[in-house]
C-alpha positions, 0 to 999 in steps of 0.5 A, a space after each residue: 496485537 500488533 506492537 509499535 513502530 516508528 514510522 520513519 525508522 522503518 522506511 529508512 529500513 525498508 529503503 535502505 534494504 530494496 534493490 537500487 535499481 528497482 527502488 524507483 519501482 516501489 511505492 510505499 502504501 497504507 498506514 505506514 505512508 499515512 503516518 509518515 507524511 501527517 504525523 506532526 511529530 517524527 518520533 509517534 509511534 502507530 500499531 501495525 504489523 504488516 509495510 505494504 510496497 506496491 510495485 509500479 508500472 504494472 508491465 514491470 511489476 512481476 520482475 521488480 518484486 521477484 527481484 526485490 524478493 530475491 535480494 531480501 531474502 539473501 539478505 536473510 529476510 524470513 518469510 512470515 508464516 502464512 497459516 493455510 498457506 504453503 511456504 515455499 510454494 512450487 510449480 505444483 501449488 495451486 494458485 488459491 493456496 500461493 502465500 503473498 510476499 510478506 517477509 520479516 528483517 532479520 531478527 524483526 518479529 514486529 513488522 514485515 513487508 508486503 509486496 502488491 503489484 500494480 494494477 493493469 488498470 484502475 477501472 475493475 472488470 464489471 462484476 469483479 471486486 478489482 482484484 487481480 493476482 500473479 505468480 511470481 517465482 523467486 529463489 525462495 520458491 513461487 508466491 502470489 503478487 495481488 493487485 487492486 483496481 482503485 489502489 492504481 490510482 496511488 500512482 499518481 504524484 506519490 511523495 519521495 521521502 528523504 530516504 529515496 523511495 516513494 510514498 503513496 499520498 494519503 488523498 489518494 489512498 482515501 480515494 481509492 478506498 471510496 471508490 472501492 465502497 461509494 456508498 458510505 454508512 456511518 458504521 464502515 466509515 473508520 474501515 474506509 478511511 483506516 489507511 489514510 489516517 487512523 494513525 492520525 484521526 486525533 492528532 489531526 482533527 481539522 484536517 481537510 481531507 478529514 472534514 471532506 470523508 465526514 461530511 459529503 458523499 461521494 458520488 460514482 465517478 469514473 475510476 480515471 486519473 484525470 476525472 480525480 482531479 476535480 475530486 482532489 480540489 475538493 479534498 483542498 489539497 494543495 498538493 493535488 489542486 494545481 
């Protein structure tokens, strides 16, 4: 089981190890974004292992993460082991068998940080899943850089932290997760929304965008920024409804 961590501590953390000149290009996605912007108190701590950093715009993806890569693993960052994976992958290491960005801190066991790339477009192929994936090559061999079609869709208006990088928005996050699954089933509900907000679904009950994913379904709807906009006015958010 994965151990506690404070949200705010590790992305101080996070911020504080990218690369300035490519912190702009990263934005902060998943349960640590979650938390970080809905949890009331700064102190709670949520259970998650993995600090997901989506590099941002798809044309600069590839180098910003080797870059960020590189500069971490100086750093003395420690890939995680990755299982069937080969670490480090070389020239010679098919595609299927290239591990993913996932790199331990220093003397940290109980996170790491993974890196995804933007998606060239958040309209997925027809007959595809919407993932996409690249090869990246860094001083510590080749990896995969995966990308997902919906997740693009985090772009849009993300939070800059106090720390001076950016954080995905938690409606967006949702979003993303049902238009990847628009047909929602009581039993895959807790699974559609966990990024948004399992960290909180007890903190905050009568959150809008809760009472939203509870109660409406959510029709097909093209996956495009500007047809998100009526979609977010119904989520209530005044973030996004202006």
């Amino acid at each position: 089981m994965s151990e506690l961590i404070t949200p705010r501590e590790v992305l101080e953390h996070v911020a504080r190890s990218i690369p300035e000149v490519v912190r702009d290009d990263i934005i902060i996605v998943g349960s640590l974004a979650a938390s970080y912007q809905l949890l009331p108190d700064v102190q709670q701590a949520i259970r998650t292992k993995d600090v997901d950093g989506m590099l941002a715009p798809h044309a600069r993806a590839m180098v910003s993460a080797s870059r960020v890569t590189d500069q971490l693993l100086t750093d003395g960052w420690v890939p995680e082991n990755s299982g069937n994976f080969e670490i480090p992958g070389t020239a010679a290491t098919s595609d299927d068998r290239l591990s993913v960005v996932r790199l331990h801190p220093p003397g940290v066991n109980s996170w790491f940080l993974e890196l995804l790339g933007a998606p060239p477009s958040v309209t997925p192929v027809e007959g595809t899943s919407g993932r996409g994936t690249s090869r990246i090559v860094t001083i510590g061999g080749h990896f995969e850089l995966p990308s997902f079609s919906y997740l693009g869709l985090v772009q849009f208006r993300p939070t800059l932290s106090e720390y001076k990088i950016r954080i995905a928005l938690p409606e967006m996050m949702a979003l993303a997760n049902l238009l990847h699954h628009p047909t929602i089933q009581p039993q895959t509900m807790r699974s559609l929304v966990k990024d948004s907000g399992r960290t909180c679904r007890n903190k905050l009950p009568n959150h809008t965008l809760w009472q939203w994913l509870e109660q409406c379904s959510l029709p097909k709807i093209s996956a495009a920024y500007d047809p998100c906009i009526p979609i977010m006015k119904i989520v209530g958010s005044d973030r996004l409804a202006r």
